[in-house]
C-alpha positions as CSV (number, residue, x, y, z in Angstrom):
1,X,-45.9,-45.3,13.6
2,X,-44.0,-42.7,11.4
3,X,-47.0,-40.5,9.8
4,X,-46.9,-37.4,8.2
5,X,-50.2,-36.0,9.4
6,X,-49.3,-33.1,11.3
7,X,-50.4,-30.7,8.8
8,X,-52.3,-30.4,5.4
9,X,-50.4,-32.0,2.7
10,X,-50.2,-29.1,-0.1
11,X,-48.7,-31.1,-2.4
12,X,-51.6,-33.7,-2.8
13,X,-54.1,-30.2,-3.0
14,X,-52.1,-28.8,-6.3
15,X,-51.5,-32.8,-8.0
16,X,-55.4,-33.1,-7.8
17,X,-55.8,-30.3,-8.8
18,X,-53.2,-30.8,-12.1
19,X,-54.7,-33.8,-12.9
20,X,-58.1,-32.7,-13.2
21,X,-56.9,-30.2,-15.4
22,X,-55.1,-33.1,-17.2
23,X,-58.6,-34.7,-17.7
24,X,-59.9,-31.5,-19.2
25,X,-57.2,-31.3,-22.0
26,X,-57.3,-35.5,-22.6
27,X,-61.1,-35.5,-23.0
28,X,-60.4,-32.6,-25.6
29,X,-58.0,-35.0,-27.4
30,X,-60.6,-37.8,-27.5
31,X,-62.5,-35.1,-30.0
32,X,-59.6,-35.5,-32.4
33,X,-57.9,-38.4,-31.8
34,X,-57.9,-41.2,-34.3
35,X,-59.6,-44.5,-33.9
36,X,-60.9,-44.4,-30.7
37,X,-64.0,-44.0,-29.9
38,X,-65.6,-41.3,-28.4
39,X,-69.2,-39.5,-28.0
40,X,-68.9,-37.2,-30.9
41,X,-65.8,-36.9,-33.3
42,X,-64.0,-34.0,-35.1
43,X,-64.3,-34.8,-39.3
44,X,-60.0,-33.7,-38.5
45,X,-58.5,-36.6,-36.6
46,X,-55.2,-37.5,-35.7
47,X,-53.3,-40.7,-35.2
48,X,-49.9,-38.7,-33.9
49,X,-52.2,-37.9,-30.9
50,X,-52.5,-41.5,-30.0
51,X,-48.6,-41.3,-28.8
52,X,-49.2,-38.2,-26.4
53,X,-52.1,-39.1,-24.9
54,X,-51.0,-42.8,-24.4
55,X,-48.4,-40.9,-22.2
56,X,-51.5,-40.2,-19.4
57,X,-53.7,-42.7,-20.3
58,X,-52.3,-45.8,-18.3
59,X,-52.1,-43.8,-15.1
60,X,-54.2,-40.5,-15.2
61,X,-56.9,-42.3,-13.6
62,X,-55.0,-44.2,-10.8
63,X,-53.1,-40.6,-9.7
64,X,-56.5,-39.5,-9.2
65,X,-57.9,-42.5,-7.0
66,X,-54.3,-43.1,-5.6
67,X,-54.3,-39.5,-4.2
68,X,-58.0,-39.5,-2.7
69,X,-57.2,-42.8,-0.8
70,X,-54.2,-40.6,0.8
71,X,-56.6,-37.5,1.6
72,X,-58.8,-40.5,3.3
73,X,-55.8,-41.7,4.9
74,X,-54.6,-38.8,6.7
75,X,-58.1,-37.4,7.1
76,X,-59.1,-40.4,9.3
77,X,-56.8,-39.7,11.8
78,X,-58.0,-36.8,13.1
79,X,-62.0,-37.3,12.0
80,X,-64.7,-40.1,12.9
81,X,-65.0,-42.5,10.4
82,X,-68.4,-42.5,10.5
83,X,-68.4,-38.4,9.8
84,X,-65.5,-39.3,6.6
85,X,-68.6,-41.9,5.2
86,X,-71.2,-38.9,5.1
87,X,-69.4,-36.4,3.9
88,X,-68.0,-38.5,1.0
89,X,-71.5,-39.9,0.3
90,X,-73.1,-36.1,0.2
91,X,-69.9,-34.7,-2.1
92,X,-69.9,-38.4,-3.8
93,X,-73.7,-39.6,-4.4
94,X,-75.6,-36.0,-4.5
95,X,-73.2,-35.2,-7.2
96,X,-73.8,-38.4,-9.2
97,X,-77.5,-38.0,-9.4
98,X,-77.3,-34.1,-10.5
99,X,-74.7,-35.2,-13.2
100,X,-76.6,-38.2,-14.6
101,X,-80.2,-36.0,-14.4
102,X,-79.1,-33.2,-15.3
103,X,-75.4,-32.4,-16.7
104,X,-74.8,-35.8,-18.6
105,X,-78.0,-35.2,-20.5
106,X,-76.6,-33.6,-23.5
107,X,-73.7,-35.6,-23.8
108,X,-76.4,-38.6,-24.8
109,X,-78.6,-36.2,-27.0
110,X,-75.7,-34.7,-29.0
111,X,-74.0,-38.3,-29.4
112,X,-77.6,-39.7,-30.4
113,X,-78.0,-36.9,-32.8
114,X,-74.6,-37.5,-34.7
115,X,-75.4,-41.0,-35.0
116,X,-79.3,-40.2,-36.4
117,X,-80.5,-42.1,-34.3
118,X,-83.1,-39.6,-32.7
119,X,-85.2,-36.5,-34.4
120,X,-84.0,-32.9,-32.8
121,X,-85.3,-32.1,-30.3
122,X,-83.7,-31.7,-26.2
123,X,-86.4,-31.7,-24.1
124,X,-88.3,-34.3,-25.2
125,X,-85.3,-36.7,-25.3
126,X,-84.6,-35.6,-21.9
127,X,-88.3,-36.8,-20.9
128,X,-87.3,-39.9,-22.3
129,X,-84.0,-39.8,-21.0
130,X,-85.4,-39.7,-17.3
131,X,-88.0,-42.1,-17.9
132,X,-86.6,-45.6,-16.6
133,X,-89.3,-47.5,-18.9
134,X,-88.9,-45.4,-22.2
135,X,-89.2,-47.3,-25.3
136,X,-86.3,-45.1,-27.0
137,X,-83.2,-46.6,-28.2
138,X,-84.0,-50.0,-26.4
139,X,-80.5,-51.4,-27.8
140,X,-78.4,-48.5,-25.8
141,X,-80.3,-49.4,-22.0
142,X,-79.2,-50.3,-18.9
143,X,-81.0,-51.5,-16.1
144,X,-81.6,-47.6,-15.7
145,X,-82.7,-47.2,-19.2
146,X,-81.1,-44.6,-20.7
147,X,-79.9,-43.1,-17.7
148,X,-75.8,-43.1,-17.6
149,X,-73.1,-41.4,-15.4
150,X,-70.6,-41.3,-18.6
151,X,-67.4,-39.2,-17.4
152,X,-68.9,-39.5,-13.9
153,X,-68.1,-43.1,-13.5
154,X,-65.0,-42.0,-10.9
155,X,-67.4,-40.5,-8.1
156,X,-69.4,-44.0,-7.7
157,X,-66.2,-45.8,-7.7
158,X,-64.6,-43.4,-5.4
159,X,-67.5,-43.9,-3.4
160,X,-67.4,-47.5,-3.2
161,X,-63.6,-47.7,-2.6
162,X,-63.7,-45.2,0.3
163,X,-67.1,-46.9,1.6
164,X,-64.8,-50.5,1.8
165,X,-61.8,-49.1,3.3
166,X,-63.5,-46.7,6.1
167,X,-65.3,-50.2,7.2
168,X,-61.4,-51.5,7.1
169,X,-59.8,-48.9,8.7
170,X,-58.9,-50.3,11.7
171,X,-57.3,-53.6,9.9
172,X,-55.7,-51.2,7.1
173,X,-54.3,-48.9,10.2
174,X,-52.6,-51.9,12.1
175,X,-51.6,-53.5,8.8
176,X,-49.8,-49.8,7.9
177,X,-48.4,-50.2,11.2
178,X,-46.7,-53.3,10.3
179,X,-45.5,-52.3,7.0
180,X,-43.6,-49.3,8.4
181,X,-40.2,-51.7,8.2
182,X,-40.8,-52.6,4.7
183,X,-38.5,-50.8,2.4
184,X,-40.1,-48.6,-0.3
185,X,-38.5,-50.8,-3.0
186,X,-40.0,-53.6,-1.5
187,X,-43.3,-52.0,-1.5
188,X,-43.4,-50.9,-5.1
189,X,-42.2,-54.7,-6.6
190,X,-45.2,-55.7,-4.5
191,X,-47.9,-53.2,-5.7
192,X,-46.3,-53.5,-9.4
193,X,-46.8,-57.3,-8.9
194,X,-51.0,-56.7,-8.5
195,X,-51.1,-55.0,-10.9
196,X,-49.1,-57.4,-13.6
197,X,-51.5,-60.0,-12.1
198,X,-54.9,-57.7,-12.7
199,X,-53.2,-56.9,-16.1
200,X,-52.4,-60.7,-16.7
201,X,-55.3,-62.2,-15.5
202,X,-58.4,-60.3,-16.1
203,X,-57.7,-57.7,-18.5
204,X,-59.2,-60.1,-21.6
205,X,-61.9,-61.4,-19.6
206,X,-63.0,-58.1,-18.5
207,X,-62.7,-55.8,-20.8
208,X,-63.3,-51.7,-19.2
209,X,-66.8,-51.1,-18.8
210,X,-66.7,-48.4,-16.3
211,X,-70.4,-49.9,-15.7
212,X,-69.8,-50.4,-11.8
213,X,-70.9,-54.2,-11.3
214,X,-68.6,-56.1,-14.3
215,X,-65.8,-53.9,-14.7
216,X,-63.1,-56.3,-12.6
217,X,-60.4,-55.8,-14.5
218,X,-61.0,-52.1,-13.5
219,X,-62.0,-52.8,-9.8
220,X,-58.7,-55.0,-9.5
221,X,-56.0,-52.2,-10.9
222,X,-58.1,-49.2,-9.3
223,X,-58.9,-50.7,-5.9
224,X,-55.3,-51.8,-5.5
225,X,-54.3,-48.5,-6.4
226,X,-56.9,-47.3,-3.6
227,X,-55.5,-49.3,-1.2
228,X,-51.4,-48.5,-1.9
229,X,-52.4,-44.8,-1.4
230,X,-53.8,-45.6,1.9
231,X,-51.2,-47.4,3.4
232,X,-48.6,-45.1,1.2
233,X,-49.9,-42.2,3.1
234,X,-49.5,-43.7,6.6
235,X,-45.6,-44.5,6.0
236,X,-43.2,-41.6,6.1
237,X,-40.0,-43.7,5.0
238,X,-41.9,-44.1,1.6
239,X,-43.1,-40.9,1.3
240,X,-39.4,-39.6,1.8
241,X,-38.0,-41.9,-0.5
242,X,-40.0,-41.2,-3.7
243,X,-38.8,-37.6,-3.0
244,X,-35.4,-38.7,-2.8
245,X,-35.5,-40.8,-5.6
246,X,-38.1,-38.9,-8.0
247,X,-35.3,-38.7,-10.8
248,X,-34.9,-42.1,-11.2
249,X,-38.2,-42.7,-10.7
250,X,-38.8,-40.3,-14.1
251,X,-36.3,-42.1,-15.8
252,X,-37.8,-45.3,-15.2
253,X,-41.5,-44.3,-16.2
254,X,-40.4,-42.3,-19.7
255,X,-38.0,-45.4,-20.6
256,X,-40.9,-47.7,-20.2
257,X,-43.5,-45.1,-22.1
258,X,-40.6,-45.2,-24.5
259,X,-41.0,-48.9,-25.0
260,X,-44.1,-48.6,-25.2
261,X,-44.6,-45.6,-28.1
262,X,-41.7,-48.2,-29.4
263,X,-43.9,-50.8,-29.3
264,X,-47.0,-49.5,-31.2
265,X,-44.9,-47.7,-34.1
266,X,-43.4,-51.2,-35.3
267,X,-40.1,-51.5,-33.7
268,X,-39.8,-54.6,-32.2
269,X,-42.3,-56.9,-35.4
270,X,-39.3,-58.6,-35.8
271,X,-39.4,-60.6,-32.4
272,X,-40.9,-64.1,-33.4
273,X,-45.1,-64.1,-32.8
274,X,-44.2,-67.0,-30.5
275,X,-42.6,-64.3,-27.8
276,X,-45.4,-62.2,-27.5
277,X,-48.0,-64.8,-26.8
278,X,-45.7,-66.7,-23.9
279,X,-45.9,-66.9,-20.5
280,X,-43.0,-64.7,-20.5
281,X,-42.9,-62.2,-23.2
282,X,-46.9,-61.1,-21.7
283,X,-45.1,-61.2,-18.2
284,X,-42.4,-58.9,-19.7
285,X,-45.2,-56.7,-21.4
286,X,-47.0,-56.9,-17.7
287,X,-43.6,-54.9,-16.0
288,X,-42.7,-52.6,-18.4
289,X,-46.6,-51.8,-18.1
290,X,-47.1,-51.9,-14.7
291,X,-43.4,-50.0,-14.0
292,X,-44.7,-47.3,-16.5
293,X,-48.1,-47.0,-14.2
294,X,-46.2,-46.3,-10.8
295,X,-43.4,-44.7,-12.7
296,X,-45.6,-41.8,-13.6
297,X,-47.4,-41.7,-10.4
298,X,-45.0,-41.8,-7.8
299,X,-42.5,-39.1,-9.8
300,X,-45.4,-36.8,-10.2
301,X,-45.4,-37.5,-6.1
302,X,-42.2,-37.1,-5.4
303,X,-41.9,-33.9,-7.2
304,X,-44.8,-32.7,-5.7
305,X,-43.5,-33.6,-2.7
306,X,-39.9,-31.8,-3.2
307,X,-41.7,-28.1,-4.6
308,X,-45.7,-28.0,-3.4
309,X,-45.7,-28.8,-0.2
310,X,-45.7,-25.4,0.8
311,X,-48.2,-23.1,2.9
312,X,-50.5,-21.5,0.6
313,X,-51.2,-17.9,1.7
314,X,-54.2,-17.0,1.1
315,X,-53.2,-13.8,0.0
316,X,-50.3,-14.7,-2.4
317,X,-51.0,-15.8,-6.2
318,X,-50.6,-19.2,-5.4
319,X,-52.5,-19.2,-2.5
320,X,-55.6,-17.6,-4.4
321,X,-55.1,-20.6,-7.1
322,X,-54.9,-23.3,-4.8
323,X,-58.3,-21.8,-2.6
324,X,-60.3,-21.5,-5.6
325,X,-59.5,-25.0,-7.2
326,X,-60.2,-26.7,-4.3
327,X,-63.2,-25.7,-4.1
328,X,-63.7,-25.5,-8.3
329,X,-62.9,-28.7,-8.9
330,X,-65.3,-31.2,-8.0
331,X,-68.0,-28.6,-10.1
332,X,-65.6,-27.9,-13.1
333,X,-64.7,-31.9,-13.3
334,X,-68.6,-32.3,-13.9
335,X,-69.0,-29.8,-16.2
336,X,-66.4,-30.1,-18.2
337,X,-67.2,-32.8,-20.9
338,X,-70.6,-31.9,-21.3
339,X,-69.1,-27.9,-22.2
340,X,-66.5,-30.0,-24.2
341,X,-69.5,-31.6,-26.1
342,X,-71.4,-28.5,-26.8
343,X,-68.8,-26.6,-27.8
344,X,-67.7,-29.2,-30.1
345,X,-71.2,-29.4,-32.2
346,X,-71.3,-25.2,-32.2
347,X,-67.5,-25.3,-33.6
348,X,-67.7,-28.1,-36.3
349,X,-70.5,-26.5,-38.1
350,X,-67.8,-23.2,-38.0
351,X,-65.4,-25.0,-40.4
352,X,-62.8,-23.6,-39.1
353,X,-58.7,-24.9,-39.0
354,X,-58.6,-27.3,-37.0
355,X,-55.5,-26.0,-34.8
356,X,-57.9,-22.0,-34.3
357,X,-60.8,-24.8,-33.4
358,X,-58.8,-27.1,-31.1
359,X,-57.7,-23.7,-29.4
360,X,-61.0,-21.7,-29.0
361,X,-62.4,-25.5,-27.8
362,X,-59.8,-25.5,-25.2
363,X,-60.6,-21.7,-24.2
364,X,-64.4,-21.9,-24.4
365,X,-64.4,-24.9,-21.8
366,X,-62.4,-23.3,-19.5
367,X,-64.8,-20.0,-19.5
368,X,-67.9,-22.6,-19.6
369,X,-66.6,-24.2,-16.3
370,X,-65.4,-20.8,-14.7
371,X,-68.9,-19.4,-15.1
372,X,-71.0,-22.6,-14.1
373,X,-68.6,-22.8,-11.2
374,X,-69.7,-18.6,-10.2
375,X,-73.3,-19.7,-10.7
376,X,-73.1,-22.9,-8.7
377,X,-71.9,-21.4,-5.9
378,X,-74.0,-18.5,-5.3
379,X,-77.4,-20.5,-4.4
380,X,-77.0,-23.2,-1.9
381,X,-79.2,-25.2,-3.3
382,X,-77.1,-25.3,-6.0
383,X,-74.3,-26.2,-4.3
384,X,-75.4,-28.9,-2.8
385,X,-76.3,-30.9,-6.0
386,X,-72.6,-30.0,-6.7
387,X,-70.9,-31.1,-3.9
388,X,-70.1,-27.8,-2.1
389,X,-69.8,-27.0,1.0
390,X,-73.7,-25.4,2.0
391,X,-74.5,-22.5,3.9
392,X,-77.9,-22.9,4.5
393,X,-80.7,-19.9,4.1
394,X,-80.5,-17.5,7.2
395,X,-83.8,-17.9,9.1
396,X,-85.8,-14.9,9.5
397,X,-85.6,-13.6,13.5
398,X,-89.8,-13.9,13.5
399,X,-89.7,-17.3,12.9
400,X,-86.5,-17.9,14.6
401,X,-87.8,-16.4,17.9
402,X,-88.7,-19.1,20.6
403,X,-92.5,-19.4,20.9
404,X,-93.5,-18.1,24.5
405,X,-97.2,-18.2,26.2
């Protein structure tokens, strides 16, 4: 089988890395977007936004998962599976729980506060918080009580997805194996085709929860996106032919985002109600939908592909980039809506123009996450609850010292 293992895959280090940044700036936009609901919103809101972030918000997500299942992919074949499940479920599940005690906290408090629904006050909501039987805000529990993962919802999912397909490994393997004839355009009508069904099917029914055990409409687009980047990264031929075909592959996603921006705005009321509500005006609405998803995703790949996958030296610009935001990243992605949040409250009551706000917001998160990132990783205990890589406390030579009689 054609792979394209032989050496670390730069490319797939600088696209997570962009897309996390991504994130950053779209959960800034959810501050000051218009009609969508959000934690905590700016009094200036803006329904132009709606257009640009609509742009990232079908498929920002799916780059992220699609591009882990690939690092699982290529990781497997040179690691034990069983070695792949713990270290995902230390960088994964450790993680979760230090977000959800401890980081997520003021995202509840501050969203609590704006709505008056609690007196001021942070650490005796966080007693509350952590208390699975507290009696506070009984309509906003879940089986935790007021316990919640919020923007965290991706590590348990991640964790999930990688859990399932490490236990299929050796089917997905000789399945990828069998694939390898299949041409690429073959392979993306089919993974488009799950997706229209996902988005046909179970999109009304289940509407995103991100709450783990009833989000299927969720589980069905994200796992399948899981599962394409798995076998994707197992098949050279596709791999080279989203390179060699990233142009069109560009063309294609901004002609359906077009359609789509086209869409919202009012240009096509004049198709008869009828249309829309058919078996086959949704199934049109389902391609252009699902061709705008993979669109985005595999020309962000392809180009990747054509201009990242290069060495890094560690001693270049880019190679001092790329080191520090591979390790940065999984502590800056926790971090970063929470600093968003704070930063937000300590702004509004500023008044200032919104574009010198919207600005120092951007700027301030950026420095927040930069320094919790230099504080993290100076304490290994610290860096374990973040997911880091731990060098555990050197053990003084007197109590090192075999004991002899």
């Amino acid at each position: 089988m054609t792979t394209l293992t032989d050496n670390r895959r730069y490319d797939l280090d600088w696209l997570r890395t962009l897309a996390f940044g991504l994130l950053i700036l779209y959960h800034i936009g959810m501050y000051y977007v218009a009609d969508w609901g959000w934690h905590i919103k700016s009094d200036s809101s803006s329904t132009a936004l709606q257009n640009l972030m609509i742009l990232t918000n079908p498929w920002r997500m799916s780059l992220l998962f699609f591009i882990s299942a690939m690092a699982l992919a290529l990781a497997q074949q040179s690691s034990r599976r069983l070695s792949l499940f713990s270290l995902r479920s230390n960088r994964l599940l450790i993680p979760l729980l230090t977000g959800m005690f401890i980081v997520v906290v003021p995202q509840v408090y501050f969203e609590a506060l704006a709505q008056q629904l609690i007196e001021p006050g942070f650490i005796s909501f966080w007693w509350q918080y952590i208390n699975p039987n507290t009696a506070l805000l009984p309509e906003h529990h879940s089986p935790l009580g007021l316990l919640t993962w919020n923007h965290l919802w991706f590590l348990p999912y991640l964790w999930c997805y990688s859990a399932i397909v490490l236990l299929a490994a050796p089917l997905l393997n000789a399945l990828a194996g069998r694939l390898q004839p299949l041409p690429g355009l073959i392979a993306l009508l089919l993974a488009m085709a799950v997706l229209i069904c996902s988005w046909y099917f179970l999109r009304q029914a289940y509407p995103s929860s991100h709450a783990l055990l009833d989000d299927w409409y969720n589980h069905a687009k994200y796992f399948g996106v899981f599962i394409a980047g798995y076998l994707f990264a197992l098949q050279g031929n596709w791999w080279r032919s989203v390179i060699v075909f990233r142009r069109w592959l560009l063309l294609a996603a901004i002609a359906c985002y077009s359609l789509i921006i086209a869409d919202r705005n009012g240009l096509f009321d004049s198709l008869p109600p009828a249309f829309g509500e058919s078996v086959s005006g949704r199934l049109l609405v389902g391609v252009v939908l699902a061709l705008n998803h993979w669109g985005w995703i595999l020309a962000l790949l392809g180009y990747a592909g054509r201009y990242l996958n290069r060495p890094a030296n560690a001693w270049d610009k880019q190679g001092k980039v790329l080191h520090y935001a591979n390790n940065a990243i999984l502590p800056w992605y926790m971090l970063h809506q929470t600093l968003i949040i704070v930063f937000a409250v300590w702004l509004k009551a500023l008044a200032l123009p919104v574009a010198v706000e919207a600005l120092l917001l951007i700027v301030l998160t950026c420095v927040g996450c930069w320094a919790g990132y230099e504080l993290v990783k100076r304490f290994w205990l610290s860096r374990w609850l973040f997911g880091l890589k731990v060098r555990l406390p050197a053990v003084k030579a007197e109590y090192a010292a075999p004991v002899t009689r």
